[in-house]
KOLGU-757860 format. One record per atom (N, C-alpha, C): residue in one letter; atom name; x, y, z. Coordinates in Angstrom, 2 decimals, decimal comma, m for minus. Layout:
REM residues N
{a CA {X Y Z}},
...
//
This chain:
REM residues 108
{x N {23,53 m34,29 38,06}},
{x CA {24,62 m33,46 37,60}},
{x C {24,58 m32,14 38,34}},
{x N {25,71 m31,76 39,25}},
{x CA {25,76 m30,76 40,19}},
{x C {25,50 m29,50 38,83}},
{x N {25,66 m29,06 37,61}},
{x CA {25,27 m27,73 37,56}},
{x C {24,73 m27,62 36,37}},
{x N {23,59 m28,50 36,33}},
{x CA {22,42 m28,86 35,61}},
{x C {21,50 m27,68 35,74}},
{x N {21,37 m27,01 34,86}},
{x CA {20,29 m26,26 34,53}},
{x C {18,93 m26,28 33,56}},
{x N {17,86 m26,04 34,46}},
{x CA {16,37 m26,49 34,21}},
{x C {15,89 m25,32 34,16}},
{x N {15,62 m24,04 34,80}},
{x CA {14,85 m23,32 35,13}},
{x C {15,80 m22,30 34,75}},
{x N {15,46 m20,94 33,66}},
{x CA {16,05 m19,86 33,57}},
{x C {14,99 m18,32 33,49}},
{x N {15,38 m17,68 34,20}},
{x CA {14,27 m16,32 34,67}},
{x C {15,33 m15,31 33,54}},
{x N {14,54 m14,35 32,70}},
{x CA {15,00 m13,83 31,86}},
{x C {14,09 m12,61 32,21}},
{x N {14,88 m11,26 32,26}},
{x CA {14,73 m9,55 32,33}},
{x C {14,79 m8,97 31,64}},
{x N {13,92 m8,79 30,96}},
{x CA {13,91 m7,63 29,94}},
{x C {13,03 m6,46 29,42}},
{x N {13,18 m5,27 29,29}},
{x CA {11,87 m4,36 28,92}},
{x C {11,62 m4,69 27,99}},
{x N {11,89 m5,34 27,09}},
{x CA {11,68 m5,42 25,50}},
{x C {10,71 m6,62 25,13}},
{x N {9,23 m6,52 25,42}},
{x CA {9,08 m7,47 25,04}},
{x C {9,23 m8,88 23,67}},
{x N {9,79 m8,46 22,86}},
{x CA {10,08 m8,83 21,60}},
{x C {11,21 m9,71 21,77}},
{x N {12,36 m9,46 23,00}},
{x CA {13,51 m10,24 23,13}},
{x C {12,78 m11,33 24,30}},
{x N {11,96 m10,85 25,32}},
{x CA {11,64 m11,79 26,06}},
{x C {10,41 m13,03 25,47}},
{x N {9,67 m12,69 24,02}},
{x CA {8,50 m13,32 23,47}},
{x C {9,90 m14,46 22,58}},
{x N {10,78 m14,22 22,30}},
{x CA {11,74 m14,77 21,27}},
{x C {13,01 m15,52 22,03}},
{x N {13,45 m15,42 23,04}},
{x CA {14,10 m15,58 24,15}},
{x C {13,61 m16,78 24,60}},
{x N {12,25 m16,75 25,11}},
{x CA {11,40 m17,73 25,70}},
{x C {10,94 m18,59 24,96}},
{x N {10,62 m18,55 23,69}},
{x CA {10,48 m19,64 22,54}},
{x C {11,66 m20,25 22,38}},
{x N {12,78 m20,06 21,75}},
{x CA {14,10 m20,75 22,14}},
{x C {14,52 m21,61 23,08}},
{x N {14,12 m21,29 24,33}},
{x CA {14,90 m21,73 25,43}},
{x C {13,84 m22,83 25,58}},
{x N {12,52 m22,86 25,95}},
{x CA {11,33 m23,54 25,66}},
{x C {11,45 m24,15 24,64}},
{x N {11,85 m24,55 23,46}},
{x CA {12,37 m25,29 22,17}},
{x C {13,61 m26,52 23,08}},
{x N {14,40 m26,02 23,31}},
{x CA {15,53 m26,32 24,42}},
{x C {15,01 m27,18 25,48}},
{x N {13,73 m27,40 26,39}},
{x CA {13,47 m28,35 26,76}},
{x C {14,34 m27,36 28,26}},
{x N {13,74 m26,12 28,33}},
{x CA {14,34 m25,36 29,88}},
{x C {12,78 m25,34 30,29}},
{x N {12,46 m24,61 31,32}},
{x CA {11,56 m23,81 32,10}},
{x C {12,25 m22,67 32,02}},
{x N {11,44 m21,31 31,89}},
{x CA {11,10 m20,20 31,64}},
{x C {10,69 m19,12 32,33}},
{x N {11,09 m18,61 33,08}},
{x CA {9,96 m17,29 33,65}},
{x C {10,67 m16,11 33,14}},
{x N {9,37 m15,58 32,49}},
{x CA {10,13 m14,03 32,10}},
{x C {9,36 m12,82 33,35}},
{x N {10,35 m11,65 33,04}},
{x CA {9,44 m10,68 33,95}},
{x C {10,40 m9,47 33,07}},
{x N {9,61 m8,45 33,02}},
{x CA {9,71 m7,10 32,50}},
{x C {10,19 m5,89 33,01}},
{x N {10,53 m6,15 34,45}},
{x CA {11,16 m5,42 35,27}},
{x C {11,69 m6,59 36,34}},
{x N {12,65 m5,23 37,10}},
{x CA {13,35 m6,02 38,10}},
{x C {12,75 m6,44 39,21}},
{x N {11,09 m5,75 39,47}},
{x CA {10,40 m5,39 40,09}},
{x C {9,34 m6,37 40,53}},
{x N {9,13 m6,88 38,85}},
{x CA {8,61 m7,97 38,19}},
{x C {9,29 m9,61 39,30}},
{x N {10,73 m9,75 38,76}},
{x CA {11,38 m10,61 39,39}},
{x C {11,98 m10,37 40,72}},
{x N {11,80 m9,54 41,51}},
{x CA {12,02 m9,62 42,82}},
{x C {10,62 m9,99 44,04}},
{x N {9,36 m9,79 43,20}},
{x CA {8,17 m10,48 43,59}},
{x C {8,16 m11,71 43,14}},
{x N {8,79 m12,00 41,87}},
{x CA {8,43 m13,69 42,11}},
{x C {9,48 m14,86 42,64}},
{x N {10,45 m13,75 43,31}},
{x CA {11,79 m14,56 44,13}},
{x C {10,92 m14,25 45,76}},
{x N {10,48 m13,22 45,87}},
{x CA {9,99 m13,22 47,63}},
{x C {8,46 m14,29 47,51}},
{x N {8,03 m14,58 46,48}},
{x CA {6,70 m15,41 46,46}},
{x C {7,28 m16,90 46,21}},
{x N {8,32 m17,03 44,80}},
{x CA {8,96 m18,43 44,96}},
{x C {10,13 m18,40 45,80}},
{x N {10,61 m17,93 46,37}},
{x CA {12,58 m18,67 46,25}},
{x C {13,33 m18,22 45,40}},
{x N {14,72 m18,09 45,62}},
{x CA {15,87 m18,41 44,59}},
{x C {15,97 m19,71 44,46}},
{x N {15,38 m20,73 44,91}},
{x CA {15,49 m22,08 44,91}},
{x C {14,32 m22,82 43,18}},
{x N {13,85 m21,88 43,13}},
{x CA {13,16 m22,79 41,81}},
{x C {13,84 m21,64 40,31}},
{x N {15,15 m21,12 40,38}},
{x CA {15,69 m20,48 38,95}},
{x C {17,45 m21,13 39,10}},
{x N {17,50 m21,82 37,94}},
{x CA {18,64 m22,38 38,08}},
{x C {20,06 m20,87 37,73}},
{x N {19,30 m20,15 36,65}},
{x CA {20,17 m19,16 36,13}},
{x C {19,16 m18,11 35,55}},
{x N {19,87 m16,75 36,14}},
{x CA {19,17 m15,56 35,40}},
{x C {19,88 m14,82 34,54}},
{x N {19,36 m14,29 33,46}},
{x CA {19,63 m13,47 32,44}},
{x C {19,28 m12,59 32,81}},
{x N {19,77 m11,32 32,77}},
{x CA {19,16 m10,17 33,17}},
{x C {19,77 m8,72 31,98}},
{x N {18,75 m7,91 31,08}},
{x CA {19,26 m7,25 30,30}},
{x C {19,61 m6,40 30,85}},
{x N {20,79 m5,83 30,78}},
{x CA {21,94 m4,69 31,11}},
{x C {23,13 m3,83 30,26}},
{x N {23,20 m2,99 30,91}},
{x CA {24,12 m2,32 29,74}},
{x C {25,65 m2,98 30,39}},
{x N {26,23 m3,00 29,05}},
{x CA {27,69 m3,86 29,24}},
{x C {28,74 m2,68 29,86}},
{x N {29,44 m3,35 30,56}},
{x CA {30,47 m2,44 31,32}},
{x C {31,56 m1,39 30,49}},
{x N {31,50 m0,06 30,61}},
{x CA {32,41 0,76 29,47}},
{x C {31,77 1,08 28,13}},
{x N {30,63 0,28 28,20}},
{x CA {29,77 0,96 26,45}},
{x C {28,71 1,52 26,61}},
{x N {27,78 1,74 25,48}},
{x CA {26,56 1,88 25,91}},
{x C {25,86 0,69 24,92}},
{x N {26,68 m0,24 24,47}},
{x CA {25,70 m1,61 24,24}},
{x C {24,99 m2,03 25,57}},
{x N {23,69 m3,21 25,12}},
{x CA {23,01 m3,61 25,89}},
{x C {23,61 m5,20 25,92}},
{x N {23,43 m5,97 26,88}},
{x CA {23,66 m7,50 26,83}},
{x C {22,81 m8,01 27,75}},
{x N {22,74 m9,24 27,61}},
{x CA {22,37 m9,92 28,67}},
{x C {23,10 m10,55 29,79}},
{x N {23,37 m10,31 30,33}},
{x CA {23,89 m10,58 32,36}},
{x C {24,00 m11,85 33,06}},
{x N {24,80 m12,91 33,39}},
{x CA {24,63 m14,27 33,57}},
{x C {24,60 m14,16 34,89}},
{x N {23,73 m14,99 35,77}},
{x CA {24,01 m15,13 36,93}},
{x C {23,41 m16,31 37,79}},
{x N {24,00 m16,85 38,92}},
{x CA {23,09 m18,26 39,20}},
{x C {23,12 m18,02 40,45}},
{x N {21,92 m17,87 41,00}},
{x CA {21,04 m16,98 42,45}},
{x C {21,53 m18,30 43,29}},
{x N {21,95 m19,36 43,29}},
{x CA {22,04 m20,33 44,55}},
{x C {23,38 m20,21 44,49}},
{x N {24,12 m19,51 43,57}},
{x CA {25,82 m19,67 43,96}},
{x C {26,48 m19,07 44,99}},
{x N {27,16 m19,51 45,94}},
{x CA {27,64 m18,97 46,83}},
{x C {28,77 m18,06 46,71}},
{x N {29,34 m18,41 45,07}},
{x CA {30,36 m17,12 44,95}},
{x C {29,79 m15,97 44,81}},
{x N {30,85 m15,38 44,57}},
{x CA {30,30 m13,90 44,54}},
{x C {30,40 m13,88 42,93}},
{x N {29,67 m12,81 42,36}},
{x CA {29,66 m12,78 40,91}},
{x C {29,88 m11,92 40,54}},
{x N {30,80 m12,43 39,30}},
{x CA {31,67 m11,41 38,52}},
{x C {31,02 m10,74 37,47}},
{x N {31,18 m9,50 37,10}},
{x CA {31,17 m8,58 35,66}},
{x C {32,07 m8,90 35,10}},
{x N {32,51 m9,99 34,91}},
{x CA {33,78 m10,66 33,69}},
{x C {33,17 m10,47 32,63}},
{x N {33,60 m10,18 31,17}},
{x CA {33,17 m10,28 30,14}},
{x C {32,52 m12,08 29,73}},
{x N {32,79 m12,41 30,32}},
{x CA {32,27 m14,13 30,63}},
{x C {30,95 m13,99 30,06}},
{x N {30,23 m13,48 31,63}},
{x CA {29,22 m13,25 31,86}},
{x C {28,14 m12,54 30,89}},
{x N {28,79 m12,34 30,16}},
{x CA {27,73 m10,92 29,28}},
{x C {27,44 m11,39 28,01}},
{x N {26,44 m11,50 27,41}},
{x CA {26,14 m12,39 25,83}},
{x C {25,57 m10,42 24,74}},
{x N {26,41 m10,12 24,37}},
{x CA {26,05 m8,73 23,44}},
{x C {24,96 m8,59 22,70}},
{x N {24,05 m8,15 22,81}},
{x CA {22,53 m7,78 22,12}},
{x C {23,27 m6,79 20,42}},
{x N {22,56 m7,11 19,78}},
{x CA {21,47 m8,46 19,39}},
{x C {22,70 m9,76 19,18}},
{x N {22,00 m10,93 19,40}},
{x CA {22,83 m12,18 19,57}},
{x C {21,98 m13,07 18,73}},
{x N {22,48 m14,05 18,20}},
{x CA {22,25 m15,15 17,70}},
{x C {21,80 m16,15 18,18}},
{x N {21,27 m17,55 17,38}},
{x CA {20,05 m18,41 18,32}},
{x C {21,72 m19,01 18,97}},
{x N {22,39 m19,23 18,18}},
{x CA {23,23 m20,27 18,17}},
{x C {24,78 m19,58 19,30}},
{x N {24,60 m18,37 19,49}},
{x CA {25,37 m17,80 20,88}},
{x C {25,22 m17,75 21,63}},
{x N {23,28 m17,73 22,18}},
{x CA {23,00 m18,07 22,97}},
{x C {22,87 m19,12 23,33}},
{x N {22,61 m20,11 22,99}},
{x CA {23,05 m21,71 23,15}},
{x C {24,25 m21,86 24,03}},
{x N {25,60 m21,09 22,96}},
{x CA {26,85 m21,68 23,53}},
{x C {27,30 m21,08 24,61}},
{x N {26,31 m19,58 24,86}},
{x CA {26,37 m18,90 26,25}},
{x C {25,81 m19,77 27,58}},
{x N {24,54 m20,31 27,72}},
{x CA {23,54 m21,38 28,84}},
{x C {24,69 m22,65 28,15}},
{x N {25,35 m23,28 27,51}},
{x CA {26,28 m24,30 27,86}},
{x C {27,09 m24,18 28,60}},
{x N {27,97 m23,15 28,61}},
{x CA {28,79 m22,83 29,16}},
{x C {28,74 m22,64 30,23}},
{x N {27,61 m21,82 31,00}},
{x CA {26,97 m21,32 32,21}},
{x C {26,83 m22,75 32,92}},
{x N {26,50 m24,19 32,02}},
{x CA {26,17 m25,26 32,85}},
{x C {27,84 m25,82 33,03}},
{x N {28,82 m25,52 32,68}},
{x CA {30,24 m25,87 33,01}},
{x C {30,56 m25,01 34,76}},
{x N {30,36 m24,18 34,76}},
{x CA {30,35 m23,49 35,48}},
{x C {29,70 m23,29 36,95}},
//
């Protein structure tokens, strides 16, 4: 299935969203890498690849507020990627929004 997702890399300072984040998704039957900075995940893209993260989450502040969300994005896509409200899942979120957020991301 062309946009089958296995592998999701998740950004966050908070460890509490990334310890709870990663249990979920890991429940879900994904692979997981968290990192705590961006700093974090730009060493383990120059050590792995963009080739082993199907989709990243990345926590960010949402465009025009000062809410926080999480950031959709899929590092092998050749489009260019949008700040559509699409993209953005609003902190704090639910088990069950985030679900229908990574479904959706696999339509896509």
């Amino acid at each position: 299935m062309m946009g089958e997702i296995k592998t999701i890399m998740v950004i966050d300072d908070e460890p509490k969203v990334l310890t709870e984040v990663r249990k979920l998704l890991e429940a879900d039957q994904y692979d997981v890498i968290t990192a705590a900075t961006s700093r974090q995940a730009l060493e383990f893209f120059a050590d792995s690849g963009e080739k082993k993260v199907d989709l990243i989450l990345i926590d960010t502040p949402m465009p025009g507020t000062e809410k926080t969300a999480l950031f959709s994005m899929k590092p092998k896509s050749k489009m260019q990627t949008t700040t559509s409200l699409e993209n953005f899942l609003q902190k704090p979120f639910t088990v069950e929004q985030l679900r229908d957020f990574i479904k959706n991301k696999k339509r896509n």
